[in-house]
C-alpha positions as CSV (number, residue, x, y, z in Angstrom):
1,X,-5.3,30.0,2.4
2,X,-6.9,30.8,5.7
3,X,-4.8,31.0,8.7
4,X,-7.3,28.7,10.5
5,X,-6.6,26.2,8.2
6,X,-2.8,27.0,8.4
7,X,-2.7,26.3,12.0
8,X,-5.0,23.0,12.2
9,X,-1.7,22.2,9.5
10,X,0.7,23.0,12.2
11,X,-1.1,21.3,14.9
12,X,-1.4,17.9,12.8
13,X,2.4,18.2,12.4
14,X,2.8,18.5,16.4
15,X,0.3,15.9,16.9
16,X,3.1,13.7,15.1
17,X,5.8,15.0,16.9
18,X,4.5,14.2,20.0
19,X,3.8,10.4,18.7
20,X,7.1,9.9,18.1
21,X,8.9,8.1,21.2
22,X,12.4,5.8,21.3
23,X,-4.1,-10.1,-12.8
24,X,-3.5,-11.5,-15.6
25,X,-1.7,-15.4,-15.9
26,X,1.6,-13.5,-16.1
27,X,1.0,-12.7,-12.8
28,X,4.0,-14.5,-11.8
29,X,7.2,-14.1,-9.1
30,X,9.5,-14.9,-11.5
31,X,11.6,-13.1,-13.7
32,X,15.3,-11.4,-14.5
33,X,16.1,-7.5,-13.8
34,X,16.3,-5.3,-16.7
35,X,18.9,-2.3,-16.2
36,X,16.4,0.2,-17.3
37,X,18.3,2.9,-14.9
38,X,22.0,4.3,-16.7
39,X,23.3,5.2,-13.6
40,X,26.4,4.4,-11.6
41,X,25.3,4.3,-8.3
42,X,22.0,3.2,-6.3
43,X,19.6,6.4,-6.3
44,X,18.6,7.6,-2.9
45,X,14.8,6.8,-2.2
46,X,13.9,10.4,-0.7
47,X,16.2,12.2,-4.3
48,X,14.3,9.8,-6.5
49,X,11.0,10.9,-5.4
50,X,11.5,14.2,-5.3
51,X,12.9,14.1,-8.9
52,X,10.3,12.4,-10.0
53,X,7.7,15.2,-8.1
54,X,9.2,17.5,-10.1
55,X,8.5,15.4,-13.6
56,X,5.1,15.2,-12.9
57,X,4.5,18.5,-11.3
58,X,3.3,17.0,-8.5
59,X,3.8,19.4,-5.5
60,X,3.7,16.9,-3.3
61,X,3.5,12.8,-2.5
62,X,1.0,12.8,0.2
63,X,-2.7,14.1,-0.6
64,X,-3.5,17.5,-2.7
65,X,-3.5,20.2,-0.1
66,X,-7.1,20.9,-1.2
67,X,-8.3,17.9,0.8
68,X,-5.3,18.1,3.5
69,X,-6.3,21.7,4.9
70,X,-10.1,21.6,4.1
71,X,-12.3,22.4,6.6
72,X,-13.4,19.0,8.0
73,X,-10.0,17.8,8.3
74,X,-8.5,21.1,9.6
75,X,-11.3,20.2,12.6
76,X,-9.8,16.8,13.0
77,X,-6.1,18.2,13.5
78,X,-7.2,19.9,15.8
79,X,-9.4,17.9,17.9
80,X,-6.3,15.2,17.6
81,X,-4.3,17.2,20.3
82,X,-6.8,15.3,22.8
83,X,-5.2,12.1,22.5
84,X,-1.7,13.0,22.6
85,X,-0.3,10.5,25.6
86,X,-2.6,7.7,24.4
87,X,-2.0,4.7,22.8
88,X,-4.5,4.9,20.3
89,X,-3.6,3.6,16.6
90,X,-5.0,6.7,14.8
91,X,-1.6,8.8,16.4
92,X,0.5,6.4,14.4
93,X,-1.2,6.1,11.5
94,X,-1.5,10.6,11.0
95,X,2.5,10.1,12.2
96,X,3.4,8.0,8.9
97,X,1.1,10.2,6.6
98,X,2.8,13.0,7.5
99,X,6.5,11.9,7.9
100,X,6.5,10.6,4.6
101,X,9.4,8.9,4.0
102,X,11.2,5.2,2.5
103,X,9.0,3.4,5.6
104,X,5.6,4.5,3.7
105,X,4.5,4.3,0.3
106,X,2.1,7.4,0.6
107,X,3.0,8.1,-2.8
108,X,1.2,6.0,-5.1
109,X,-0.8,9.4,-6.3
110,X,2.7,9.9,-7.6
111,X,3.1,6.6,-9.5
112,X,0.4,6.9,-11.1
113,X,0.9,10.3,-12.5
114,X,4.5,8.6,-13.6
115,X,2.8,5.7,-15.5
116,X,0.9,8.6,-17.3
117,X,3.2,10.3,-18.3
118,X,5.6,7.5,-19.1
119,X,3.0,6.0,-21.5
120,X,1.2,9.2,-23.1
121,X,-2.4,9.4,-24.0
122,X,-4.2,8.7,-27.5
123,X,-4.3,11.7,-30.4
124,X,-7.9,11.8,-29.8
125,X,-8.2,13.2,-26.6
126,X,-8.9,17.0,-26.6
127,X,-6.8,19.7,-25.6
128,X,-9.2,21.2,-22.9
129,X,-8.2,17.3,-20.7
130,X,-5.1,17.4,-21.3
131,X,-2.5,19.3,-18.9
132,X,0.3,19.9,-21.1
133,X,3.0,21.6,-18.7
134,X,2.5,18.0,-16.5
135,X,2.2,15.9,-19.4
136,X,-1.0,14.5,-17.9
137,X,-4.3,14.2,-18.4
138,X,-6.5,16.4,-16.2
139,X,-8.8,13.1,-15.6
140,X,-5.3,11.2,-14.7
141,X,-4.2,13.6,-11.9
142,X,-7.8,13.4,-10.3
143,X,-7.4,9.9,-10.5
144,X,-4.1,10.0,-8.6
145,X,-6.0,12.0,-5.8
146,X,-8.7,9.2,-6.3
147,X,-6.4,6.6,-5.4
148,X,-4.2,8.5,-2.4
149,X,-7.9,9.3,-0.7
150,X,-8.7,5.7,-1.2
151,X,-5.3,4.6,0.3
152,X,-5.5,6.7,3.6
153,X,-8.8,6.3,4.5
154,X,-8.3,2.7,4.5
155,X,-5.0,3.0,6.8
156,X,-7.6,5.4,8.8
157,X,-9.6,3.4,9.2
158,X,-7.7,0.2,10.2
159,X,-7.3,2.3,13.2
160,X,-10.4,1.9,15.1
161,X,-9.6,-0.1,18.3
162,X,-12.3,-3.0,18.8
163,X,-14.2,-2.3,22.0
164,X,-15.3,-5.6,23.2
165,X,-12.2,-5.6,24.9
166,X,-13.0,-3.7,28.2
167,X,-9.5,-3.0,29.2
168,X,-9.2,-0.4,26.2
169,X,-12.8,1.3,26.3
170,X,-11.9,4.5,28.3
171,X,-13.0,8.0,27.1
172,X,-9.7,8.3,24.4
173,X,-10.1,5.1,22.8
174,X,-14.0,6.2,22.3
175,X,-13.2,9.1,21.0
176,X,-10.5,8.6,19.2
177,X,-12.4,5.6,16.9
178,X,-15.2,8.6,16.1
179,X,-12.1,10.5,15.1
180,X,-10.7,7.5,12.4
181,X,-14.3,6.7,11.7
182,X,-15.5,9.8,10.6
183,X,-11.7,11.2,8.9
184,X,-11.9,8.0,6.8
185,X,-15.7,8.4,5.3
186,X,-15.1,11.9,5.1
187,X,-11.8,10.8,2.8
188,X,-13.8,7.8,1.0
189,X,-16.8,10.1,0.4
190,X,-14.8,12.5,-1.2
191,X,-12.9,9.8,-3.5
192,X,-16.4,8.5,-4.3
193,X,-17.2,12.3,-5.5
194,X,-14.6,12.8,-7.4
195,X,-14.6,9.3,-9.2
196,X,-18.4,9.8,-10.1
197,X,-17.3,13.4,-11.2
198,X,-15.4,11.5,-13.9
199,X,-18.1,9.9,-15.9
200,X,-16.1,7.2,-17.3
201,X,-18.9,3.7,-16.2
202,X,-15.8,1.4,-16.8
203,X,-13.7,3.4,-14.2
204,X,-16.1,3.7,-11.7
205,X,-16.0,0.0,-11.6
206,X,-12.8,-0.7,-11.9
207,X,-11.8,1.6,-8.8
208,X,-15.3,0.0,-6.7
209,X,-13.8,-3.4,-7.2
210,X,-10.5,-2.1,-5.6
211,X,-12.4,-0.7,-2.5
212,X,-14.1,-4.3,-2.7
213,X,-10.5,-5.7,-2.5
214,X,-9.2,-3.7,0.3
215,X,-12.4,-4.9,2.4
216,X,-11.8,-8.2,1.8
217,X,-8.6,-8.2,2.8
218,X,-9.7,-7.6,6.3
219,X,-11.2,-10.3,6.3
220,X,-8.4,-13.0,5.2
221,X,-7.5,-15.3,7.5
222,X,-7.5,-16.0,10.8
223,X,-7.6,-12.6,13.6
224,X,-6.9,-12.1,17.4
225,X,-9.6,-10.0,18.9
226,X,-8.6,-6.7,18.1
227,X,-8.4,-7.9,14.5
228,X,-4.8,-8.1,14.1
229,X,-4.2,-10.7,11.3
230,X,-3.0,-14.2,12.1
231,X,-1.2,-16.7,9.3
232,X,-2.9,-19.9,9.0
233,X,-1.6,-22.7,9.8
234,X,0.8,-24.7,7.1
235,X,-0.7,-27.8,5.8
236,X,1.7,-30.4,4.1
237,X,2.2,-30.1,0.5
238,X,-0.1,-33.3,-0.2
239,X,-3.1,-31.7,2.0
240,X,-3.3,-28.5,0.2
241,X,-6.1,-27.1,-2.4
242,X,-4.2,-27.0,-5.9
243,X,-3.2,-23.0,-7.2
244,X,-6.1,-21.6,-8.9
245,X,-4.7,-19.2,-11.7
246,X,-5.3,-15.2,-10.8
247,X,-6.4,-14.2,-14.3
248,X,-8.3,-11.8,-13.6
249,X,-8.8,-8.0,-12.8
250,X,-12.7,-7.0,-12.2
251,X,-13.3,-10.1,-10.5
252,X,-12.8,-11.3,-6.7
253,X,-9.3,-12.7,-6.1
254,X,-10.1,-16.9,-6.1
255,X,-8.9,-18.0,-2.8
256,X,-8.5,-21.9,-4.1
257,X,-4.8,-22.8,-2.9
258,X,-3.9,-19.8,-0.3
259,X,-4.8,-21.7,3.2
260,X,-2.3,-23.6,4.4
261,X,0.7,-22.5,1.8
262,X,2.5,-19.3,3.5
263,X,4.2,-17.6,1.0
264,X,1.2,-17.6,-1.8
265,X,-1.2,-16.3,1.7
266,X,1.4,-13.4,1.5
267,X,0.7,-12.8,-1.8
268,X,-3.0,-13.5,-1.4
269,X,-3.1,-10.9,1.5
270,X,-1.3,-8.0,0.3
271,X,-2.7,-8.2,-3.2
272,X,-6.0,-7.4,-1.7
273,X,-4.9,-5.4,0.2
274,X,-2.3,-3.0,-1.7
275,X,-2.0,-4.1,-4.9
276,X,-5.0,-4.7,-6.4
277,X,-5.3,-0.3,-5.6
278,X,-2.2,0.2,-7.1
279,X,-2.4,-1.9,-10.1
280,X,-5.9,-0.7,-10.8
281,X,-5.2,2.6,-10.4
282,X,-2.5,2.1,-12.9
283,X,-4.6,0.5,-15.1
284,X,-7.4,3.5,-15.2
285,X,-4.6,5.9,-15.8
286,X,-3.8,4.1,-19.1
287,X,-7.3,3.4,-19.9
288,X,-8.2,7.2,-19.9
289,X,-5.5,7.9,-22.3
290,X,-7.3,5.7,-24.6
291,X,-5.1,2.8,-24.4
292,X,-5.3,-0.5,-25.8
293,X,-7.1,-3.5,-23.0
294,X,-3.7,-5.7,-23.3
295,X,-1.7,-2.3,-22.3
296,X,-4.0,-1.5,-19.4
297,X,-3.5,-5.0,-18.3
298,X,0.6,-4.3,-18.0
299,X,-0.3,-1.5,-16.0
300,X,-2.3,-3.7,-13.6
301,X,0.7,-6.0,-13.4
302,X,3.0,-2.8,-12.8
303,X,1.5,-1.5,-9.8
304,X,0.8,-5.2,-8.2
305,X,4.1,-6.2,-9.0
306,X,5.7,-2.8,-7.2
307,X,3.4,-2.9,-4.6
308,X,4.6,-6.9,-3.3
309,X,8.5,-5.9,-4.2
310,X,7.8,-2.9,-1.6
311,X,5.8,-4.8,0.9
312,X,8.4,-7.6,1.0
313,X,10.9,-4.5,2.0
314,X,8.5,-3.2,5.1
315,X,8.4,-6.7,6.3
316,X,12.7,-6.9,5.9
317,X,12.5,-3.8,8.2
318,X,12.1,-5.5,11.8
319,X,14.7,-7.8,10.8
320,X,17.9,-5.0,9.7
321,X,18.5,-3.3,12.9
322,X,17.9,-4.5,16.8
323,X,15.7,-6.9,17.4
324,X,12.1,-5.3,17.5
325,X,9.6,-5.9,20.4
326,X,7.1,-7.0,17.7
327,X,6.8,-7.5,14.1
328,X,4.2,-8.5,11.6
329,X,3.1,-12.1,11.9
330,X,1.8,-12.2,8.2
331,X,5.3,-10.9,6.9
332,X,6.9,-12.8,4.4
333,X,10.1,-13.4,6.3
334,X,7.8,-15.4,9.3
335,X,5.9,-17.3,6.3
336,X,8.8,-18.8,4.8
337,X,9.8,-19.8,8.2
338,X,6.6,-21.3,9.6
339,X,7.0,-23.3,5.9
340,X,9.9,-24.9,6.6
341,X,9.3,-25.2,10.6
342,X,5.5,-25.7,11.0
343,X,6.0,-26.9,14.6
344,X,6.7,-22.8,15.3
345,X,3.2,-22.3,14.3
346,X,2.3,-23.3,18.2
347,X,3.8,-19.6,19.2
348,X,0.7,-18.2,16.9
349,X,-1.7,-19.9,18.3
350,X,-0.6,-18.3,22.0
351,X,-2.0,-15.4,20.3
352,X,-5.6,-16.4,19.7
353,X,-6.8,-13.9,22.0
354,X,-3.9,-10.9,21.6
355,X,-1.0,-10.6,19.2
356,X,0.8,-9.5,22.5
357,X,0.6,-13.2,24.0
358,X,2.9,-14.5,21.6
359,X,6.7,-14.9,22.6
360,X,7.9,-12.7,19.2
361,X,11.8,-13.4,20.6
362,X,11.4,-17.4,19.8
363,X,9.9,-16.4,16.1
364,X,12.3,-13.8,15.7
365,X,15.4,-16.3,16.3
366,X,13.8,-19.1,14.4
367,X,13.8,-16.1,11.3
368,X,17.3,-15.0,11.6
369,X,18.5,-18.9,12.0
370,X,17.2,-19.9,8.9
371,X,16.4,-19.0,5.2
372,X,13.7,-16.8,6.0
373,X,15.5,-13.7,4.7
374,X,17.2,-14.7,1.9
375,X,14.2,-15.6,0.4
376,X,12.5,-12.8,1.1
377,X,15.1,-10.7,-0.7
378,X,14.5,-13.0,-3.3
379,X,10.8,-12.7,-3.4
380,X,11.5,-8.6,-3.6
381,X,14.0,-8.9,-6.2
382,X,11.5,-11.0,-8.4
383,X,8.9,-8.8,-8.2
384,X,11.4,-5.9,-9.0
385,X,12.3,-7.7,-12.0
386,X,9.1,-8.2,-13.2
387,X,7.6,-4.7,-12.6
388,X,10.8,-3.6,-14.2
389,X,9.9,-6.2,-17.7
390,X,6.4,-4.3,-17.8
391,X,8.5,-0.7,-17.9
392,X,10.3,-1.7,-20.6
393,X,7.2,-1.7,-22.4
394,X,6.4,1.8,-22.1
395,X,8.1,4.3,-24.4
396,X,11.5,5.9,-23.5
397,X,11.2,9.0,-21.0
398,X,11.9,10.9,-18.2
399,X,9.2,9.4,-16.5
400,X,9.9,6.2,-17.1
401,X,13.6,6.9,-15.8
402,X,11.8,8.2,-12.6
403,X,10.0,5.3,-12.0
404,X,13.0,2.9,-12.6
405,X,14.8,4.7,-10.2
406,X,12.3,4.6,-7.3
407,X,12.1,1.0,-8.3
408,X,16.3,0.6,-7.8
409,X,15.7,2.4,-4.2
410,X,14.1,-0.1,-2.8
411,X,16.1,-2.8,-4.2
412,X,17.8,-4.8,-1.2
């Protein structure tokens, strides 16, 4: 390893430092927890993963150092320095890749290698594809690379600041939007490589139509100017579209039902855009191990069902501690508030233009006065229970231990 590529490490790693200031139709939310952990006590979120990196092989959570200290990025580390004291999004974003942690879920290269190993692979694959001191398949841990490349140069890329606002277009915002611009394609491209590098047709289009998803989560909804999502506005229960059924995986998510009804807008919304990545990812894990289409599906329903129980805990976060300057206004704890107060939907409107115009104390008082919470917690501890039915389905292992217990860490 050069030692030019050694220090751009080091200076991505200061850059963060210095950022850091005080489906099928059983696609459902309901469902009972199975105890599929024999433990006595909760398992720590930061000991479960690191158990489970050491089940896998898996050296680390974030991307394979390969693609971390490469050349191209090694020249964006550096180049980062330069917008150290600005406010630009892309500092955040390289601060939670890098301090990886229980507030981001960089590690879904590491789920899928679990779900991998958990299930095992047909008798017919040959011994040159298979890793046997992982318990992979080579094609399933370029897959997991696949899907953490995917992952971050989406986040990347939700960092480019919009510039019609002239307030923000100075010389740093410019520059850093070529830096998120050209980090994510250079990520995408190289996820694009390596998937065609596979030569499997039916995964190639499995993985395009979650790319397809993440896009089109963008553009659910309503937005202020610099793109920031806004919920829609409720609509009484009589004036609503009725639930079309999300049956499928290939397909574009049907959007009958999801204006107007908060909570299944939540769903809608981060479905799209986590997920549909996960789950499919899951899914093409299973399917190059030569499992059966009704299996694959489970592993679909896995990784969607994870990936809602661990976005309902991000949103819980702004409301556990002091009382945040903002928070998400398309979190699930605001949705099931604006559902039973619809008259609060007036402060969201304030923020047509900016997210920053609307009065976040009001909403956050009208959250913790009511049931918002609570059914939050219960929206995260149904989707637990129904990613944990799907494990139960996959043979008794080590890995399948490993993935209960990073399931039971995130349990509220």
């Amino acid at each position: 390893m050069s030692l030019s590529r050694l220090w751009a490490a080091k200076e991505l790693v200061k850059v963060s430092v210095a950022t850091v200031r005080p489906c099928s139709r059983g696609f459902s939310t309901t469902g009972e927890r199975r105890g599929v952990v024999q433990q006595n006590t909760k398992p720590d979120w930061n000991r479960a993963v690191s158990e489970a990196e050491k089940i896998v092989g898996y050296p680390t959570s974030f991307l394979s150092l390969r693609w971390v200290l490469s050349d191209e990025i090694a020249n964006v580390a550096l180049h980062l320095r330069k917008l150290v004291g600005s406010n630009h999004p892309l500092l955040k974003t390289a601060k939670n890749l890098l301090y990886n942690g229980k507030n981001n879920m960089q590690a879904w290269g590491l789920i899928v290698l679990l779900v991998s190993k958990a299930a095992g692979h047909s008798r017919e694959i040959p011994d040159l594809e298979q890793d046997k001191a992982a318990g992979v398949l080579h094609s399933q841990r370029a897959l997991a690379e696949v899907t953490e490349m995917i992952r971050t140069s989406h986040l990347v890329h939700k960092g480019l600041v919009n510039m019609n606002c002239a307030a923000l277009a100075n010389d740093d915002t410019v520059f850093g939007n070529k830096i998120a611009l050209l980090s994510g394609d250079y990520l995408l491209a190289n996820s694009c490589t390596e998937l065609a590098n596979m030569r499997n047709q039916e995964l190639v289009e499995l993985m395009s139509s979650a790319v397809r998803d993440l896009a089109e989560s963008e553009f659910l909804g309503e937005r202020d100017e610099q793109n920031n999502p806004l919920p829609s506005r409720p609509l009484p229960i009589d004036q609503r579209e009725p639930a079309s059924e999300w049956d499928c995986i290939l397909s574009p998510l049907p959007m009958t039902g999801v204006t107007g009804c908060g909570p299944r807008e939540w769903a809608a919304r981060n479905v799209l855009a986590a997920g549909a990545l996960l789950g499919k990812s899951c899914s093409a894990a299973l399917k190059l191990a030569g499992h059966k289409p009704a299996f694959q599906t489970q592993g679909y329903l896995f990784g969607c069902h994870l990936a809602l129980a661990w976005q309902a805990f991000l949103d819980l976060e702004a409301f556990t501690g002091p009382e945040p300057r903002s928070f998400s206004l398309v979190g699930a704890p605001l949705a099931f508030t604006l559902e039973a107060r619809p008259e609060l939907y007036s402060y969201i409107e304030a923020g047509r233009k900016s997210v920053e115009d609307v009065n976040y104390h009001a909403l956050y008082e009208a959250v913790m006065s009511g049931d918002g919470i609570t059914q939050t917690k219960q929206l995260q501890r149904e989707h637990i229970g129904r990613a944990c039915a799907v494990l139960d389905s996959f043979p008794d292992c080590d890995a399948r231990t490993a993935l209960a217990n990073i399931i039971v860490a995130m349990d509220p």
